[in-house]
N, C-alpha and C positions, 0 to 999 in steps of 0.2 A: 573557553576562557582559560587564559593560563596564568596561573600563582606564580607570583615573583617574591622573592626573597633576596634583602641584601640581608648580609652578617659581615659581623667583625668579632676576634675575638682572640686577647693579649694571654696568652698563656707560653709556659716553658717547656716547646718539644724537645725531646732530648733526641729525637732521629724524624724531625719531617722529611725527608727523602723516602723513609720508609713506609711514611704515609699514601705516600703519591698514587701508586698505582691500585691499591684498595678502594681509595676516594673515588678514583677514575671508573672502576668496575662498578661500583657500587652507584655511580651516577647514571652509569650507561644504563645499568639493570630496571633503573626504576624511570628511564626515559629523559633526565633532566640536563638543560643544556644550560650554555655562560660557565660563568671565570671562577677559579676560584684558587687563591693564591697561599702556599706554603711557603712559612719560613721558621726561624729559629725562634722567631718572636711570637705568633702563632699564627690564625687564619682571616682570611679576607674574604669577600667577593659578593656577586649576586648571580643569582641562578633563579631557574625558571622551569614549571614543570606543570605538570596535572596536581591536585591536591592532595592527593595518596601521594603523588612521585615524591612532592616538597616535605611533608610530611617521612614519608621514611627518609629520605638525606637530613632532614634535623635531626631525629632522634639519632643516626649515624654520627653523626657531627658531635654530637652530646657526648656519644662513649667513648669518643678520641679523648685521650690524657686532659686532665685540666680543664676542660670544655664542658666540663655537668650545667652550668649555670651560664651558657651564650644563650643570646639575648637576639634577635630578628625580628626585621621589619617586612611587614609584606602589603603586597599590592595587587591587581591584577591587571590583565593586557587580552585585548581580544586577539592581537595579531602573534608570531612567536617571537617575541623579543631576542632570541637569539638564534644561534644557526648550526649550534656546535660546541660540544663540551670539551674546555682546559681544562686541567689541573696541573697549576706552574708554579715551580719551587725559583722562591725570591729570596735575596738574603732580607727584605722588610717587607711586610706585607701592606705596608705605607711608608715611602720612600723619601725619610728624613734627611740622610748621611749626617745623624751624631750620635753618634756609637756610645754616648753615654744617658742617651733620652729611654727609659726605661720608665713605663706607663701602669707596669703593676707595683712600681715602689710608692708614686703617690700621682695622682693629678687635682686640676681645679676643682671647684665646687661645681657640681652639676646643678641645673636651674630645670626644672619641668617646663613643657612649653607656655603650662599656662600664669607661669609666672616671667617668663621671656620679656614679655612687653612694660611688666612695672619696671623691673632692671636698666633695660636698653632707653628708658627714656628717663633715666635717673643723671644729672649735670654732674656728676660726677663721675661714671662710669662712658669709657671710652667703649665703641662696637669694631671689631676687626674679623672680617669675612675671610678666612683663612685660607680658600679654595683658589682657584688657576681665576685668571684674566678672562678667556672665555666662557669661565661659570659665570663670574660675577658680573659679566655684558648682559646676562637674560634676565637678569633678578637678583635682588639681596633684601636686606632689611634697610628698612629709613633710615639715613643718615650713618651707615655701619663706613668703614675707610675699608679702600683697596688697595690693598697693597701694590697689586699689577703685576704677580709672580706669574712667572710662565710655568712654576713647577714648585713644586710644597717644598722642594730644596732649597727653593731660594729663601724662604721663610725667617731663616735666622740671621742671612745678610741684612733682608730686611729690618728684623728688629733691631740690630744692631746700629743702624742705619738712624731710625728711627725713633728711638726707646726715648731720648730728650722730652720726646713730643707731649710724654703720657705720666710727667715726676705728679706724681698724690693722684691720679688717674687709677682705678679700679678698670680693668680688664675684662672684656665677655667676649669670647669668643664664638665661632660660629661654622659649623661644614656643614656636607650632603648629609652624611648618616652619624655623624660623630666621631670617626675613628684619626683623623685628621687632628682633631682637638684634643684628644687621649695627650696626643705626644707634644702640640704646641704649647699646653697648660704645662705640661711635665716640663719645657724647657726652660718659658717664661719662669716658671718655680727656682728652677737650677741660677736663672740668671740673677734671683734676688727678687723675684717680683711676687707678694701674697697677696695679694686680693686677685686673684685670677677665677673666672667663670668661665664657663662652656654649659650651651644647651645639649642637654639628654634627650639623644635620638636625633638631634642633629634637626636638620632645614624638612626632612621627611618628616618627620613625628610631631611636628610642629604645623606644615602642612595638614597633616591629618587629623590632629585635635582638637586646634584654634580655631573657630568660626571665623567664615572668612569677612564676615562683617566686624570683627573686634582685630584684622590682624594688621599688622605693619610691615608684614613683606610684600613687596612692590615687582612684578612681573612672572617667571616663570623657572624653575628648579630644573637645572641639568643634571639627568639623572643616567649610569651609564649602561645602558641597554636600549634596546632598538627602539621605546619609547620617544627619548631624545630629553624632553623634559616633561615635569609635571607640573601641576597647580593646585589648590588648595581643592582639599578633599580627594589630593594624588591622582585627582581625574589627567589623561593624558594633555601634554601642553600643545601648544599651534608647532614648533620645531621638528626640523629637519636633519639631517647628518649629509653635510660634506665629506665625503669620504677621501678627498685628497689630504686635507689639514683634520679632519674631523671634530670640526667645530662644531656647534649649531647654527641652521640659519632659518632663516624663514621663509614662506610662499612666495613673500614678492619678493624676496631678494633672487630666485630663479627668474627672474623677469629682467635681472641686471644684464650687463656685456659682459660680466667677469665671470656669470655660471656658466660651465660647462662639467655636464655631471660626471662627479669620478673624477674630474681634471684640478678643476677650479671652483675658487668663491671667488667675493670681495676680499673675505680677510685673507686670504693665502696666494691669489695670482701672481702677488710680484714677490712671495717669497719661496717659490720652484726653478727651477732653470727647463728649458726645452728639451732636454732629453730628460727630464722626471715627466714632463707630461706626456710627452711623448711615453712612455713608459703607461703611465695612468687612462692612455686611450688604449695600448693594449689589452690593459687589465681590464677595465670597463666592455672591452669587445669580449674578453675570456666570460665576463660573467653574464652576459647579453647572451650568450651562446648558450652556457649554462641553463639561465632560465628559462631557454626557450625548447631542452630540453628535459625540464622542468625537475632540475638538480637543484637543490638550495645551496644557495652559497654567499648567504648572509653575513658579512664581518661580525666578528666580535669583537665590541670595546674593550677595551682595557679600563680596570677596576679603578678605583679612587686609591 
């Protein structure tokens, strides 16, 4: 059984580059594989290990600058959720582009999950699901709006787009782990807007607190590691990984004309051209060879 840990955690490195290659040694030493992202802003990611391995990289993690008090979510997985440890220097360790969203000067009110559900179905308070287009296809909360961003950068076109929609409207935001909403609450703040929410600990810690007989999330949590997604009580969800678009899909959708595995889905066939798939039947042949002689060579996702 292998312990998984996401973390996020907003502090001010004064040399993450420096950090890099310690993290990386120190990951290797104790076995633990997945993502996990530096910047100037601070850390990110989810990793996976034995429970000693998860256990010495937190308390590691901890004595990096400013990180005494990060916070993680963990789960477990039978299979290894990952193939291969990063450690990659980002200029954001959630990838806003506004260079004035600074999440340790102030953000929203945090809501615990087990107060999520009186909020979210309060007539005055609007729900906006923060995360990508393909999250929000597997699952959200009752009646929450999607925006339909292909990417958290679009987020503030969005509101800007949109902001009319929500005048005397109180705000509750919502992601995977929370770190998403760290920075949406801090802009929606910047653009004038106070009554801003986000759930603590995000759509996981919600998952895993709120009985699933009292909850109001409807389908299944994409989560980014070899899982694919999760469901209430973080047990693993029915999803798959398309590894051409890397969406999630599901069993019967491998039943469709448009799977071909490593090539195509439904959601991605007609947005490849023939020499990418072409391309993607090579790759699929390199890692069919690979497993056969029995190399792992497991993609890793890229973090939230």
């Amino acid at each position: 059984m292998y312990t998984i840990a996401a973390l996020y955690h907003f502090t001010r490195f004064a040399d993450h580059q420096a950090l890099q290659a310690p993290l990386k040694s120190a990951c290797d030493t104790n076995g633990i594989m997945g993502t996990l992202l530096l910047a100037p802003e601070g850390i990110n990611g989810t990793i996976a290990g034995s429970r000693s391995g998860i256990d010495n990289i937190v308390a590691y993690l901890k004595s990096l600058p400013g990180c005494a008090d990060l916070e993680w979510k963990e789960s477990t997985s039978r299979d290894a959720p990952f193939g291969r440890m990063r450690v990659r220097l980002k200029r954001e360790i959630v990838t806003m582009g506004q260079p004035n969203v600074d999440p340790k000067a102030h953000v929203g009110h945090y809501v615990a999950p087990q107060d999520w559900n009186e909020l979210i179905e309060r007539d005055d308070v609007a729900v906006i699901d923060t995360r990508n287009d393909y999250e929000v296809g597997i699952g959200t909360f009752k009646g929450a709006i999607d925006p339909e961003t292909t990417s958290f950068g679009e987020f503030p076109a969005w509101w800007e787009a949109n902001k009319d929609r929500f005048h005397n409207k109180k705000i509750a935001m919502f992601c995977t782990g929370g770190i998403r909403c760290e920075k949406s609450t801090n802009y929606l703040m910047s653009q004038g807007v106070d009554d801003v929410f986000h759930l603590k600990g995000g759509i996981l810690k919600y998952l895993e607190e709120v009985p699933e007989e009292q909850s109001t999330w409807e389908g299944s949590c994409f989560v980014f590691d070899g899982r694919v997604s999760v469901e209430h009580g973080l047990r693993e969800g029915p999803h798959e990984m398309c590894h051409a678009c890397r969406k999630p899909v599901l069993p019967e959708d491998k039943t469709r004309t448009e799977w071909e595995e490593g090539v195509s889905c439904h959601q991605c066939i007609s947005e490849t051209t023939e020499d990418d798939k072409t391309r993607f039947r090579e790759r699929q042949k390199q890692i069919r060879l690979a497993r056969e002689r029995g190399t792992n060579h497991m993609g890793v996702l890229s973090v939230e």
